[in-house]
C-alpha positions in Angstrom: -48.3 38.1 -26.1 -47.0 34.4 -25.8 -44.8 35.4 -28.5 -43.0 38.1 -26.6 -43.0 36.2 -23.7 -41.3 32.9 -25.5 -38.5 35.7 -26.8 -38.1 37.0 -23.2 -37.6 33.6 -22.3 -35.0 32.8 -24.6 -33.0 36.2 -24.0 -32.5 35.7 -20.8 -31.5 31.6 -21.2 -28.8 32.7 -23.8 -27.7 36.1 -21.3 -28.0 33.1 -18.3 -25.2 30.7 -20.7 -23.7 33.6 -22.3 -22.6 34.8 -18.7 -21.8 31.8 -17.4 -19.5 30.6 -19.9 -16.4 32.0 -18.6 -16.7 30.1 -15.5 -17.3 26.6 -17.2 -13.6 25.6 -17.0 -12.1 23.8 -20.3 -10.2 20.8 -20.5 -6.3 20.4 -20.2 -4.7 18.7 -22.3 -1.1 18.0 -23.4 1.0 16.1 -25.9 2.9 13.7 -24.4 5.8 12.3 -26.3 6.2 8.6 -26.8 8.8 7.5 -24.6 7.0 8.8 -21.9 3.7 6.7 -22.5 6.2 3.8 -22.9 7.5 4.8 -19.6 4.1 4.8 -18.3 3.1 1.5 -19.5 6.1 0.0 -18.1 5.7 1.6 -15.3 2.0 0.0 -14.5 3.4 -3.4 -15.6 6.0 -3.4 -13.1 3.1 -2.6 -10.3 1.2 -5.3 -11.6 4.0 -7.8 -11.6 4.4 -6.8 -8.2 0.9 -6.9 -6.9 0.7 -10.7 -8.8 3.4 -11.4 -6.2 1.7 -9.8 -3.1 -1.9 -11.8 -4.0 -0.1 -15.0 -3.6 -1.6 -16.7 -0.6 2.4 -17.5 0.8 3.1 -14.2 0.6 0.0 -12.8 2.0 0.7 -14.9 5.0 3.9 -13.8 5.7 3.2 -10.2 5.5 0.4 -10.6 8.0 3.1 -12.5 10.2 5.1 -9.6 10.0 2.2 -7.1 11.1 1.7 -5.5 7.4 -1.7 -5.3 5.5 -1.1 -7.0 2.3 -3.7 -4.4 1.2 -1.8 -1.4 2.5 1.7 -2.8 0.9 -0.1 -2.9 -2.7 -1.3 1.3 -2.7 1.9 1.8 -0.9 4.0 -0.2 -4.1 1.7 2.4 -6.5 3.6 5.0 -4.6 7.1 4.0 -5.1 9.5 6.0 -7.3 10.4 4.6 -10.6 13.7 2.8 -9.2 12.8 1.9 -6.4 9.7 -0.2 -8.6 12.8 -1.4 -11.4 15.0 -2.9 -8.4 11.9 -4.6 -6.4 11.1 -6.4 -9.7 14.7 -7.1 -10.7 14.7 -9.1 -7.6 11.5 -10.7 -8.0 12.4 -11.4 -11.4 15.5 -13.3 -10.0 13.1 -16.0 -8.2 13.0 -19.4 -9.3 10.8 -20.3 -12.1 9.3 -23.2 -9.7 7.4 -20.5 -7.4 8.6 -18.2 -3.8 10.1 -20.3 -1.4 10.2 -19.2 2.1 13.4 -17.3 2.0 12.3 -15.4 -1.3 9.2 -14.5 0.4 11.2 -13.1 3.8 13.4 -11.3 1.3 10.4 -10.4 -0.7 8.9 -9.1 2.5 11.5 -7.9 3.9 12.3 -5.4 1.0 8.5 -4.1 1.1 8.7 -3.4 5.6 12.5 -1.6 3.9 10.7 0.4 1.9 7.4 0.9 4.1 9.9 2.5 6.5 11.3 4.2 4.5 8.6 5.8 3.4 7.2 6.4 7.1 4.1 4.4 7.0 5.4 1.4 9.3 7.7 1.9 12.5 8.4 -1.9 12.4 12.3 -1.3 12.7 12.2 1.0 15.2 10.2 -1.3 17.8 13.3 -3.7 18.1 
């Protein structure tokens, strides 16, 4: 009797998985081709140059000055297209070795409140 009762048992567990097995939903996975993990990895290295710049305490500063949160400037850089991220880090590469002095950091800033507005998250230009 325990027997047929342990067989029942098992029946229905294996009907139970058997029927829900096309539900479970399966992995999906591509090849991707290896310029475009290069591109990738540059891409992320670029953000991260980018967010090095926006953690600097002189920068920081002057953001808040302006009205941005530093910590809404760096997701907002994660969204930027792939030229827009290659020209704001061809011009922070163009800094002086020595560190930001105030008029890179206005640039600096200045190009991040361009692009913030562009993008529609800030309406600092169109309170003046």
């Amino acid at each position: 009797m325990l027997i047929f009762r342990s067989k029942q048992f098992c029946v229905l567990v294996i009907s139970a998985c058997l029927i829900s097995l096309p539900m479970m939903q399966s992995a999906g996975a591509a090849i991707i081709s290896t310029e475009t993990a290069i591109e990738m990895i540059e891409r992320q290295d670029r953000i991260d140059h980018i967010n090095e710049v926006l953690a600097r305490e002189s920068v920081r500063s002057t953001l808040i000055a302006f009205g941005v949160d530093p910590a809404n400037a760096s997701v907002r850089v994660d969204a930027l297209t792939d030229t827009e991220l290659q020209t704001l880090e061809q011009q922070l590469v163009q800094l002086p070795a020595g560190g930001v002095g105030f008029v890179e950091v206005v640039g600096i800033v200045a190009i991040v409140l361009v692009i913030l507005e562009l993008l529609h998250i800030t309406n600092f230009f169109s309170e003046f």
